[in-house]
BAMIFI-204312 format. One record per residue (C-alpha): residue number from 1; chain; x, y, z. Coordinates in Angstrom, 1 decimal, always signed. Layout:
BEGIN
<node seq="NUM" mol="A" east="X" north="Y" up="Z"/>
...
! end
This chain:
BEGIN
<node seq="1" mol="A" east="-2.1" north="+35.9" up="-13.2"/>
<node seq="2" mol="A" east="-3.5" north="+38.8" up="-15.5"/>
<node seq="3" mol="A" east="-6.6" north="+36.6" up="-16.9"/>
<node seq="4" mol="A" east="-7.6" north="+35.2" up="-13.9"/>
<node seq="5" mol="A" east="-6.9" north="+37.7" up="-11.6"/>
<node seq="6" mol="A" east="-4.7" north="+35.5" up="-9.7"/>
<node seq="7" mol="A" east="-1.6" north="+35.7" up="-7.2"/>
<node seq="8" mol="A" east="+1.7" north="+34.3" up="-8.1"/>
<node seq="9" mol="A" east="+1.6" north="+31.6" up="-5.6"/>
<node seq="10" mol="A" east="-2.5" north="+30.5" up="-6.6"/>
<node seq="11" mol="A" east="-0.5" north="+30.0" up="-10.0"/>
<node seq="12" mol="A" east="+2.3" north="+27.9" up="-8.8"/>
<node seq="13" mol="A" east="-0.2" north="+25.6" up="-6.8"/>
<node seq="14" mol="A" east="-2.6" north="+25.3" up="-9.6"/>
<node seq="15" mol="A" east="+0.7" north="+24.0" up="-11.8"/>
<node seq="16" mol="A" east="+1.7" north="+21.5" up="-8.9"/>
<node seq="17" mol="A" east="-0.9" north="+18.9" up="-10.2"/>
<node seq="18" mol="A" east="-0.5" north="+18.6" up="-13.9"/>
<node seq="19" mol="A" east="+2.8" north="+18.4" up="-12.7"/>
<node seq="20" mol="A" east="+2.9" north="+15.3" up="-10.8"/>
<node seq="21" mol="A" east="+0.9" north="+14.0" up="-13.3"/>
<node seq="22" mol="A" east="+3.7" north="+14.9" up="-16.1"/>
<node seq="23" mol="A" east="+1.2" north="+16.7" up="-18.0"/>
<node seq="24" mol="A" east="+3.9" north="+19.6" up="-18.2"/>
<node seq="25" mol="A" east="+7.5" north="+19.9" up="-16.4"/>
<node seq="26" mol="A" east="+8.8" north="+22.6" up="-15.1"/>
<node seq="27" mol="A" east="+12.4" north="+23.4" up="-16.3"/>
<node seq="28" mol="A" east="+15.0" north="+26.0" up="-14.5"/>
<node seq="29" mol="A" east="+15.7" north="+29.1" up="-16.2"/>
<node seq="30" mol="A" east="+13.5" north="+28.3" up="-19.1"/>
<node seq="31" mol="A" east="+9.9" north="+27.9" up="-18.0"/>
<node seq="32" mol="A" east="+7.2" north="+25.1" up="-18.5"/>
<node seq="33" mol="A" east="+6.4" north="+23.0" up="-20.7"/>
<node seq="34" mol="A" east="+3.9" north="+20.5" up="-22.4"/>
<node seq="35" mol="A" east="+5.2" north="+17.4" up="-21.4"/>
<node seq="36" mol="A" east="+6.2" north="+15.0" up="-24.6"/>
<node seq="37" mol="A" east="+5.9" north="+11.7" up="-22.0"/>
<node seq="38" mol="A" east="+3.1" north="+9.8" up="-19.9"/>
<node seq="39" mol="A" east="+4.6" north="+8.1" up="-17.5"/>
<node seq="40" mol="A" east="+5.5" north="+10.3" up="-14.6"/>
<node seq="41" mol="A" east="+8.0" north="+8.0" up="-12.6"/>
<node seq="42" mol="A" east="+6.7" north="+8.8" up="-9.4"/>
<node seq="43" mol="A" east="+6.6" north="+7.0" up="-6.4"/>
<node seq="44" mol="A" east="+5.3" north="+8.3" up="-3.1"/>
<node seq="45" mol="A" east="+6.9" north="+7.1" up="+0.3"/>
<node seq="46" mol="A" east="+4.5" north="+7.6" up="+3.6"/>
<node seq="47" mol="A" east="+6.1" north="+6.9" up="+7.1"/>
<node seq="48" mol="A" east="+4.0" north="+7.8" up="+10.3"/>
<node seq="49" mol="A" east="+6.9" north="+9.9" up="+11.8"/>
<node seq="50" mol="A" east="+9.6" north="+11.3" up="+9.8"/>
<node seq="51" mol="A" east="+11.7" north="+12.8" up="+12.9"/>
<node seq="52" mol="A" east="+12.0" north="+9.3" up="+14.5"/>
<node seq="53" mol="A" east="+15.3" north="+7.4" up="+14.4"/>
<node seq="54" mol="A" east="+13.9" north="+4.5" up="+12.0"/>
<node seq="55" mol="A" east="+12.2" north="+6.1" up="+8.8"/>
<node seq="56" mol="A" east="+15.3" north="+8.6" up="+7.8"/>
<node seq="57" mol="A" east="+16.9" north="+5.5" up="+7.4"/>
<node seq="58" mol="A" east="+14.3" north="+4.0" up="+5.4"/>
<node seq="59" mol="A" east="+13.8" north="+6.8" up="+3.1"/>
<node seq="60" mol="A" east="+17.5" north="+6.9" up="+2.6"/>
<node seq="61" mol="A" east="+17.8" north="+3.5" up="+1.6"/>
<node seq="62" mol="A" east="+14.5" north="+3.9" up="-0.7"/>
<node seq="63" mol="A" east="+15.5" north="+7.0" up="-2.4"/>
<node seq="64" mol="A" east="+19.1" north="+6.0" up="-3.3"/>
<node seq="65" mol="A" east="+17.4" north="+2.6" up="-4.9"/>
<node seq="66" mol="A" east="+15.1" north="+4.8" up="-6.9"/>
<node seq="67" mol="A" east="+17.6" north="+7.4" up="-7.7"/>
<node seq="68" mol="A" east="+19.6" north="+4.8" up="-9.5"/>
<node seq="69" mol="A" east="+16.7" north="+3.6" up="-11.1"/>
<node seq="70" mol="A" east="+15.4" north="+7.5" up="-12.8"/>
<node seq="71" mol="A" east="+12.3" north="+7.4" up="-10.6"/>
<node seq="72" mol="A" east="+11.4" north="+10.7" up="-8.3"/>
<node seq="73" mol="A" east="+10.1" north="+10.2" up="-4.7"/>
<node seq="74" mol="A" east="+7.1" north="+12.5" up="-2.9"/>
<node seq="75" mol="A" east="+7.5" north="+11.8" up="+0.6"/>
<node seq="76" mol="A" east="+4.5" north="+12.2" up="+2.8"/>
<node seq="77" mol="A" east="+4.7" north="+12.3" up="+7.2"/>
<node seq="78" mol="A" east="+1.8" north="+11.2" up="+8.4"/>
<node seq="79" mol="A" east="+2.7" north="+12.2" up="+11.7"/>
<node seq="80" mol="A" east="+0.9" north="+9.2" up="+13.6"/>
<node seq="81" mol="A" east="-2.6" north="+10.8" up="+12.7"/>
<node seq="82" mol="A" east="-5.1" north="+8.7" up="+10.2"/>
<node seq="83" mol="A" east="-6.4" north="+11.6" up="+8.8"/>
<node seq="84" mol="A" east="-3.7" north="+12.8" up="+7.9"/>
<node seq="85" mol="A" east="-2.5" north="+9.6" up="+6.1"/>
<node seq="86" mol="A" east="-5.6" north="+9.2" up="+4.5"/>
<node seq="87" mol="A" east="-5.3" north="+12.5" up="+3.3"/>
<node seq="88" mol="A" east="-2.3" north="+12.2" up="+1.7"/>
<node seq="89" mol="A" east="-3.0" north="+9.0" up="+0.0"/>
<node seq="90" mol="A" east="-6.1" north="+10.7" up="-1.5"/>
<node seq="91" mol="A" east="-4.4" north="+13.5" up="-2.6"/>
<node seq="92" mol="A" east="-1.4" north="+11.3" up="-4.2"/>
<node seq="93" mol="A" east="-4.1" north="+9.1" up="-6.0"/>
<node seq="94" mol="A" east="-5.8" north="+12.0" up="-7.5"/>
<node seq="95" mol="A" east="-2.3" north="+13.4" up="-8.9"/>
<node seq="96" mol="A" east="-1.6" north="+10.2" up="-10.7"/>
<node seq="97" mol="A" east="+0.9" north="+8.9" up="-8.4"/>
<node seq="98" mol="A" east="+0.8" north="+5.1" up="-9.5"/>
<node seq="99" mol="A" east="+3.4" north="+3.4" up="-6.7"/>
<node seq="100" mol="A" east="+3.0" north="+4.0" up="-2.9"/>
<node seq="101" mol="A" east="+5.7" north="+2.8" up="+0.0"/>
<node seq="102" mol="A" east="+3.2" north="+3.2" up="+2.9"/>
<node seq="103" mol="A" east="+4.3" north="+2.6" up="+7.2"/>
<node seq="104" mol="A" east="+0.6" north="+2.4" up="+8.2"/>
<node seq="105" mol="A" east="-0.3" north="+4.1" up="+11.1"/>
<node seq="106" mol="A" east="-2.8" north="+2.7" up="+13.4"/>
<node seq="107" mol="A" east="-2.4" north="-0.6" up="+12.0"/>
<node seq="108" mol="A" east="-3.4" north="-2.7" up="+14.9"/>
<node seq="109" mol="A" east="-6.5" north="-1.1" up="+15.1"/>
<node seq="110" mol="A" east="-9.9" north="-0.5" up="+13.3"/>
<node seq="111" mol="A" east="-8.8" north="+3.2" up="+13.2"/>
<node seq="112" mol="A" east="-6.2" north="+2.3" up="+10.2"/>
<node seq="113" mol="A" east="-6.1" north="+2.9" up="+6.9"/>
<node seq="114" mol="A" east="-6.7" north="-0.8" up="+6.0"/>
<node seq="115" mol="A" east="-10.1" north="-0.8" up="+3.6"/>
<node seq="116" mol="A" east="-8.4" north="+2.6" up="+1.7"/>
<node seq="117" mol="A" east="-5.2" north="+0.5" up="+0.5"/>
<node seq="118" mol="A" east="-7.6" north="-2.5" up="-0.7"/>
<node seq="119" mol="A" east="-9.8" north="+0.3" up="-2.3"/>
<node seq="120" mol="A" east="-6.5" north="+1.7" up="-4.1"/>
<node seq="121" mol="A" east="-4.9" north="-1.6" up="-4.8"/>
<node seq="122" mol="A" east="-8.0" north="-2.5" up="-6.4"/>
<node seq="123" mol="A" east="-8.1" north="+0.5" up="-8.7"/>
<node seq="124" mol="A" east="-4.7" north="-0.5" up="-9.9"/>
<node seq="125" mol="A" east="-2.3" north="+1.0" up="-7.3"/>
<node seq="126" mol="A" east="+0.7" north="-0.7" up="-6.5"/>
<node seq="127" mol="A" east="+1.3" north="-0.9" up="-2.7"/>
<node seq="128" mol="A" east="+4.1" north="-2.2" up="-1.0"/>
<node seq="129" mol="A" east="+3.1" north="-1.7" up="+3.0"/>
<node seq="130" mol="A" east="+6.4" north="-1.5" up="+5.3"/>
<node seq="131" mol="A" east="+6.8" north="-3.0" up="+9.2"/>
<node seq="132" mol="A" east="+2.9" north="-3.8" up="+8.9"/>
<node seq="133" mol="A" east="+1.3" north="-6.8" up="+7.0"/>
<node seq="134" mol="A" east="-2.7" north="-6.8" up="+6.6"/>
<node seq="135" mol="A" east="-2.6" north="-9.7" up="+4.0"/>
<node seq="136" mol="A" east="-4.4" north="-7.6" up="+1.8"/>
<node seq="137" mol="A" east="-4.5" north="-9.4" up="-2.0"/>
<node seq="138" mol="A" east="-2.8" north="-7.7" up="-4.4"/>
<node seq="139" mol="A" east="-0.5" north="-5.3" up="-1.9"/>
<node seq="140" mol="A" east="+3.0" north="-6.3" up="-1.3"/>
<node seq="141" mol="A" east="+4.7" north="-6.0" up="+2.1"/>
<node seq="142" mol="A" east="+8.3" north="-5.8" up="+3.9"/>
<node seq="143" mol="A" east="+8.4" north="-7.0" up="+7.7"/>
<node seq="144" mol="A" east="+10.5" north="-8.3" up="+10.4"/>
<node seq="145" mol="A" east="+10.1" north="-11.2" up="+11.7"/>
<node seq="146" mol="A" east="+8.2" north="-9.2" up="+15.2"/>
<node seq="147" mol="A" east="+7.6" north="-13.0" up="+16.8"/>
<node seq="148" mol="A" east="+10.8" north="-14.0" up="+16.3"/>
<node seq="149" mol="A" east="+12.2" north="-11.1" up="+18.3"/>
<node seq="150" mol="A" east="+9.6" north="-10.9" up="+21.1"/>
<node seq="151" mol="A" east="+10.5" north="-14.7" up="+21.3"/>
<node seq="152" mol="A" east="+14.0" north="-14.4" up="+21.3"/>
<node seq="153" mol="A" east="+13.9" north="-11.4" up="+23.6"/>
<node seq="154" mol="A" east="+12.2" north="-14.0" up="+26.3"/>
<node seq="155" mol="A" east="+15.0" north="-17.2" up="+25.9"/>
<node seq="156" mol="A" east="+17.7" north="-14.3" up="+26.9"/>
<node seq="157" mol="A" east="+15.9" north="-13.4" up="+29.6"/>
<node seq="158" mol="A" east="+15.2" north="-17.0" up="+30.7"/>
<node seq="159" mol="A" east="+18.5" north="-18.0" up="+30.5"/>
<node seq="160" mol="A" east="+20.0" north="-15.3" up="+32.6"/>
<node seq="161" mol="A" east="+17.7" north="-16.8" up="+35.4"/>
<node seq="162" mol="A" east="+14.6" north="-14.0" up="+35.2"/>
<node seq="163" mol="A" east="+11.2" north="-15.2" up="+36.2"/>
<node seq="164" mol="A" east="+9.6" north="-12.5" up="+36.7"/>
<node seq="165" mol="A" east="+9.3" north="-9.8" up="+33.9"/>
<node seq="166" mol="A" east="+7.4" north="-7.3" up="+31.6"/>
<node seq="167" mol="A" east="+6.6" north="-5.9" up="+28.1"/>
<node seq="168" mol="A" east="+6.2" north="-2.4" up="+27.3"/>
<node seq="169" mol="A" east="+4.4" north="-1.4" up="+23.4"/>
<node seq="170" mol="A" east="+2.7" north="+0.6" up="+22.1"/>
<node seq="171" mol="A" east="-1.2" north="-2.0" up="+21.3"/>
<node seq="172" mol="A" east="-1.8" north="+0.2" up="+18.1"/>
<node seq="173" mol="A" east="+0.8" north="-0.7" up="+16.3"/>
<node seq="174" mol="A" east="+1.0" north="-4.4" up="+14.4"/>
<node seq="175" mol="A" east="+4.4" north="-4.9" up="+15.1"/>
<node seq="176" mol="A" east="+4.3" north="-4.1" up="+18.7"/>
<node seq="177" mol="A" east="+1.4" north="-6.0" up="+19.2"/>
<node seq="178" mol="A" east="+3.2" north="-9.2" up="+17.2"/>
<node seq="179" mol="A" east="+6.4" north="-8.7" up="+19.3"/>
<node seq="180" mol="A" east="+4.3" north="-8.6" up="+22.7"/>
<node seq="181" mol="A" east="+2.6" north="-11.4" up="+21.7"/>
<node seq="182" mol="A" east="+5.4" north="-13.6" up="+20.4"/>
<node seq="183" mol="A" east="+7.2" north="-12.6" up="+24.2"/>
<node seq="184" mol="A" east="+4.3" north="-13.3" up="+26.1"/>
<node seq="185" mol="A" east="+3.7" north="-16.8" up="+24.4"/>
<node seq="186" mol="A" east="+7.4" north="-18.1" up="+25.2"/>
<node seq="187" mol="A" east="+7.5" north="-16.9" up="+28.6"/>
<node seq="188" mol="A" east="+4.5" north="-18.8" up="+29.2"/>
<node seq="189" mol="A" east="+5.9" north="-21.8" up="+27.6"/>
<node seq="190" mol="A" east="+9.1" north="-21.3" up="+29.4"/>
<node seq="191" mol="A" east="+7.7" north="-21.2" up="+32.4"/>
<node seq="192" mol="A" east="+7.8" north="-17.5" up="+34.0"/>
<node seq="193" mol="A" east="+6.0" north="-17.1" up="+37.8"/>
<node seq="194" mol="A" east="+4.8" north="-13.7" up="+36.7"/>
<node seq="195" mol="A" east="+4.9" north="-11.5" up="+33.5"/>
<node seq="196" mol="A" east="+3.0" north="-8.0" up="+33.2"/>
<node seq="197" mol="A" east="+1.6" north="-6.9" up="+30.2"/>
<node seq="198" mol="A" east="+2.0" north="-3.2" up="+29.8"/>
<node seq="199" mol="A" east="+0.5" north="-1.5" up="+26.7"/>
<node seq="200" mol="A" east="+0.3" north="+2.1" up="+25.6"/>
<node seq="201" mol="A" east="-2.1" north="+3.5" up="+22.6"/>
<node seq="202" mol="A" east="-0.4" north="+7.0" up="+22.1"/>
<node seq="203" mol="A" east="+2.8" north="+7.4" up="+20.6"/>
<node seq="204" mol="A" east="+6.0" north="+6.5" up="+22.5"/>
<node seq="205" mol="A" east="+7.4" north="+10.3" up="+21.7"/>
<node seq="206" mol="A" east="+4.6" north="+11.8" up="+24.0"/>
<node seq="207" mol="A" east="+6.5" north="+10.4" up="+26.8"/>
<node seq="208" mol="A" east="+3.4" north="+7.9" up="+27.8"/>
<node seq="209" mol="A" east="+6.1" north="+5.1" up="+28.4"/>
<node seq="210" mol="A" east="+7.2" north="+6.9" up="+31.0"/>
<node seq="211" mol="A" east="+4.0" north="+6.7" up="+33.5"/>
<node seq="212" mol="A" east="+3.8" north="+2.8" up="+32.7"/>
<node seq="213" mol="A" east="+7.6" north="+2.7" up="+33.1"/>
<node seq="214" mol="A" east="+7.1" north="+4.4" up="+37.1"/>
<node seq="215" mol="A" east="+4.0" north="+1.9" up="+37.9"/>
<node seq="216" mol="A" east="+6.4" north="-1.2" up="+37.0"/>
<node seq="217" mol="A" east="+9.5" north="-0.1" up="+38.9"/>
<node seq="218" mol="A" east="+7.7" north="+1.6" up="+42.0"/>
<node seq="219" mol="A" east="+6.1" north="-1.6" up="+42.9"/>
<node seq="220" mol="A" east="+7.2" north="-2.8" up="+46.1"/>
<node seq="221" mol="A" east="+9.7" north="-5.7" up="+46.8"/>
<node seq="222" mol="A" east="+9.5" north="-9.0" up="+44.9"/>
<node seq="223" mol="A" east="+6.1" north="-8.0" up="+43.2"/>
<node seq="224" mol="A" east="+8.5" north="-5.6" up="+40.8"/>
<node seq="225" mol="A" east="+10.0" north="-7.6" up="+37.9"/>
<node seq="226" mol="A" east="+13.4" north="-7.8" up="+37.0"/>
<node seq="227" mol="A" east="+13.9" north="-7.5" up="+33.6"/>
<node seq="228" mol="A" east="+11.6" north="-5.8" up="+30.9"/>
<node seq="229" mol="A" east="+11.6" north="-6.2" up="+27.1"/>
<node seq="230" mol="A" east="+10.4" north="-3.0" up="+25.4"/>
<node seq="231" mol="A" east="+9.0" north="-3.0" up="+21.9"/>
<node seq="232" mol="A" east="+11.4" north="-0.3" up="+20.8"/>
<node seq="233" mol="A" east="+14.5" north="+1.3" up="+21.9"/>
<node seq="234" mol="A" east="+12.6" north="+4.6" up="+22.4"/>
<node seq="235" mol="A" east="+10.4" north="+2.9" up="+25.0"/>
<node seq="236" mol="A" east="+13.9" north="+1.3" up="+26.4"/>
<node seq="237" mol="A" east="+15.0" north="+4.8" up="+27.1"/>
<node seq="238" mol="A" east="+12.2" north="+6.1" up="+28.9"/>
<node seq="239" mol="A" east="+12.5" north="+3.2" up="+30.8"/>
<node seq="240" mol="A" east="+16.2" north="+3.2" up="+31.8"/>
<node seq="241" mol="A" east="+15.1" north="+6.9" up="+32.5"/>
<node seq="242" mol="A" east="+12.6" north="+6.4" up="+35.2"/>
<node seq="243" mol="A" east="+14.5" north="+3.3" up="+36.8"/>
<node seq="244" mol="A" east="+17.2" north="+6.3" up="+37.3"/>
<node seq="245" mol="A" east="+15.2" north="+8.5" up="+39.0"/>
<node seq="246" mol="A" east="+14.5" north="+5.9" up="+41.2"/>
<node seq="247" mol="A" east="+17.9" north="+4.5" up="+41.9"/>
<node seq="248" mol="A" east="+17.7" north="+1.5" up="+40.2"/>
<node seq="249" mol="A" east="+20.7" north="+0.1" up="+38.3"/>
<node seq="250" mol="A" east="+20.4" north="-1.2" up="+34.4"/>
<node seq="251" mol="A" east="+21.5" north="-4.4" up="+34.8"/>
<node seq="252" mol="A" east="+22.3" north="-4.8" up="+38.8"/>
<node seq="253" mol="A" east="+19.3" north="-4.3" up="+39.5"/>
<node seq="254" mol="A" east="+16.6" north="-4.2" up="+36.3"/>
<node seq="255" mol="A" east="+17.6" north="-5.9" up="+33.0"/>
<node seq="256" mol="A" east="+16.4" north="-4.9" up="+29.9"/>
<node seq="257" mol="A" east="+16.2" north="-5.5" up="+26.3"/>
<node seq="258" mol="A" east="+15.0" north="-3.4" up="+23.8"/>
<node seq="259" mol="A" east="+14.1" north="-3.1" up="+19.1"/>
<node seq="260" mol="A" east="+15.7" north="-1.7" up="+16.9"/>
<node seq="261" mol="A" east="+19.2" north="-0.7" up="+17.8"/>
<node seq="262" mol="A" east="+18.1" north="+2.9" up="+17.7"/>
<node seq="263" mol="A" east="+21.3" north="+5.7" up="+17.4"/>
<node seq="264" mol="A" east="+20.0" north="+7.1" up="+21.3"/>
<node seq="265" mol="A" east="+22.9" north="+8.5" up="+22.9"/>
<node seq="266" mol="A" east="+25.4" north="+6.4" up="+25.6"/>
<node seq="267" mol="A" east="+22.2" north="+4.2" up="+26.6"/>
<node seq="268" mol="A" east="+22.8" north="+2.4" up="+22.9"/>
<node seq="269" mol="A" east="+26.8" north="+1.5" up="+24.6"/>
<node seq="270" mol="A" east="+25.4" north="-1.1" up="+26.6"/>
<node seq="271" mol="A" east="+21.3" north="-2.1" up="+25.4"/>
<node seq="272" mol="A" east="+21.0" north="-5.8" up="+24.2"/>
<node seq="273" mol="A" east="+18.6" north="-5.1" up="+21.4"/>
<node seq="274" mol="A" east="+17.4" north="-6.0" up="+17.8"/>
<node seq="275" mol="A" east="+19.2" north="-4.8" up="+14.9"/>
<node seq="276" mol="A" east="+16.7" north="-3.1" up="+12.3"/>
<node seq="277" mol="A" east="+17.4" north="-3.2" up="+8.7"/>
<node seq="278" mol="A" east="+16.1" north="+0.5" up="+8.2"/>
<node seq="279" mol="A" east="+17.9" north="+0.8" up="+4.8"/>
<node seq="280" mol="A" east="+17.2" north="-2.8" up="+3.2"/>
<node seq="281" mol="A" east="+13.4" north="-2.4" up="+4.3"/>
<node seq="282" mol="A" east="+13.1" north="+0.7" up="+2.7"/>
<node seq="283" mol="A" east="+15.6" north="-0.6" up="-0.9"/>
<node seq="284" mol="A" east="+14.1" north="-4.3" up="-0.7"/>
<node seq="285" mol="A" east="+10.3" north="-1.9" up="-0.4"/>
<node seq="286" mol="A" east="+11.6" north="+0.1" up="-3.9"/>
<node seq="287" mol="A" east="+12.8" north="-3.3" up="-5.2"/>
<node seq="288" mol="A" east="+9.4" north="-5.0" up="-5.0"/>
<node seq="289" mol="A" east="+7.5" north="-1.6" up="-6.0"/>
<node seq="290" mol="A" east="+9.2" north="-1.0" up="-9.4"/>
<node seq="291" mol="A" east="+8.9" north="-4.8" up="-10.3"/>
<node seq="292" mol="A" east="+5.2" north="-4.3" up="-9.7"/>
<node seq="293" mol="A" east="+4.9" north="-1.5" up="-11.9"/>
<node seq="294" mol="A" east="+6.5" north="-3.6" up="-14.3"/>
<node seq="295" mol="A" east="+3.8" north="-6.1" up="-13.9"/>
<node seq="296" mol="A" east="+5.5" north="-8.6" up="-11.3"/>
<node seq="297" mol="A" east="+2.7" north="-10.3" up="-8.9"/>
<node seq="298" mol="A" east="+3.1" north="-8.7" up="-5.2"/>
<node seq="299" mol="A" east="+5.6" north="-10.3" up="-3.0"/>
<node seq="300" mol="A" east="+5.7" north="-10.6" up="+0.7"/>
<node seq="301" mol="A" east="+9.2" north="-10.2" up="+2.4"/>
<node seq="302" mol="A" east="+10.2" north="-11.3" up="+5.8"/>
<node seq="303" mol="A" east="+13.2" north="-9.9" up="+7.3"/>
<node seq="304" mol="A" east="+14.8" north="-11.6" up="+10.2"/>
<node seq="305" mol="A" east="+15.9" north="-9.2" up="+13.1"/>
<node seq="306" mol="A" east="+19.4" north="-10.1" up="+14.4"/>
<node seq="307" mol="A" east="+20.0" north="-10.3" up="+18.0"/>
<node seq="308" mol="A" east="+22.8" north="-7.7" up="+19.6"/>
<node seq="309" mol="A" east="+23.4" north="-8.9" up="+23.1"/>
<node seq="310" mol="A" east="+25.2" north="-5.8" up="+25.3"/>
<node seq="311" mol="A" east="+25.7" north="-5.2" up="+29.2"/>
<node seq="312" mol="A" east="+21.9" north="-4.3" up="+29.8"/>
<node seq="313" mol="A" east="+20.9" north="-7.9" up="+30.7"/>
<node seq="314" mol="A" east="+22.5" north="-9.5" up="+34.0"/>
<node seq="315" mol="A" east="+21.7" north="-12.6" up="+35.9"/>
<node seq="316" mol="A" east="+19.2" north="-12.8" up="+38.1"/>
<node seq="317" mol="A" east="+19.6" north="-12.8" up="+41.8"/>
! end
């Protein structure tokens, strides 16, 4: 502080890199120190929104796996901006993070982060991306099985008698746009007379469900479906709010099935849903990351979602 002239907090941030680099470490009550290692058992873990009900769960099950394992976590939020993401990923390059766990935002779109993860897999990063696979050579991947569910979602609808339905999701993210898709494709193969296609490019928290949620249900008579299959429970919510508002009953009168068996209050008591794996997607992530670093070829890992049927899902008049 003296020689340069410095503050006390200019120091401390000037320290933070050689730090996560393991140049020195930083030791309680004693002070810091040349480092004696190289490796600096770091692994960063970037999820687009860390105050939605999917990545704690993710992060928990990640950082227990690398707890037991003597490896430290940086977690980054991305908060649903590219920018930001890219930012982050820059910065943790720079400071000699070697192994990155990475929920891509934007990754339906040309917006994403897609070429930077080639460009740092290239150089010798190890990637694992989570929910979102771009087939990218040399990155490794953990997703569910999003056609499978948007499928599956359709046969229960079909065989409680519905012909006429809808799918909510949000068209910039890859696994809404695979579930969407996957739903879409069986209806039509089952069958249905009518099924709207309703997608959203914000993110679900800003409410925008909500508008496309009051165009479905306000439309008159038989043009209005019956049952709706949202991409996530947080869109199912929003839903089951508006059909409230307008005095329509979850199942009587709308059914509904939602992804991800989200922890969202009484509406969870009766939603038929999708179990997520939140805490095997985020170990099985940590699993295939630190066999990487130990020079194991990438893997790609396919998680089946398991069906949870509940009350929201009647038969059709």
């Amino acid at each position: 502080m003296v020689k340069f002239s410095a503050s006390r907090e200019t120091v401390r941030k000037a320290l933070e890199r050689p730090v996560l680099k393991s140049l020195i470490v930083r030791r309680p009550g004693l002070g810091t120190f040349v480092s004696s290692g190289t490796d600096n058992h770091l692994v960063g873990i970037l999820v687009q929104q860390i105050t939605s009900y999917i990545f704690p769960y993710v992060v928990l099950g990640a950082e227990e796996y690398l707890f037991r394992n003597e490896y430290k976590m940086l977690l980054g939020n991305s908060s649903e901006d590219p920018v930001k993401e890219r930012q982050i990923l820059t910065e943790w390059m720079e400071s000699g993070v070697k192994g990155f766990i990475i929920d891509p935002v934007y990754s339906a779109t040309k917006r994403s982060s897609k070429d930077l993860v080639k460009s740092l897999a290239n150089t010798g990063v190890k990637i694992v991306l989570v929910h979102s696979d771009w087939d990218l050579d040399q990155v490794s991947s953990v997703v569910l099985d999003d056609a499978y569910g948007g499928e599956q979602a359709a046969e229960v609808l079909f065989k409680h008698g519905h012909r006429n339905a809808a799918v909510m999701y949000k068209s910039t993210h890859l696994p809404g746009v695979i579930r969407a898709r996957g739903f879409l494709d069986r209806c039509k193969q089952l069958g249905f007379d009518k099924v709207y296609e309703k997608a959203f490019n914000v993110s679900e928290f800003t409410g925008a469900p909500m508008q496309i949620a009051h165009e479905l249900l306000a439309l008159p008579g038989k043009l209005r479906p019956t049952s709706v299959f949202c991409y996530n429970d947080a869109t199912a919510l929003q839903l089951h709010l508006v059909a409230k508002r307008l005095s329509l009953r979850i199942p009587d009168d709308l059914s509904v099935v939602g992804f991800d068996d989200g922890p969202i209050g009484d509406f969870r008591d009766i939603l038929t849903t999708f179990a997520h794996p939140k805490e095997d997607v985020g170990r099985k992530a940590v699993e295939i990351l630190l066999d990487m670093l130990d020079g194991a070829k990438p893997q790609k890992l396919i998680l089946k979602p398991e069906l949870i049927e509940r009350s929201s899902v009647a038969q059709a008049e």
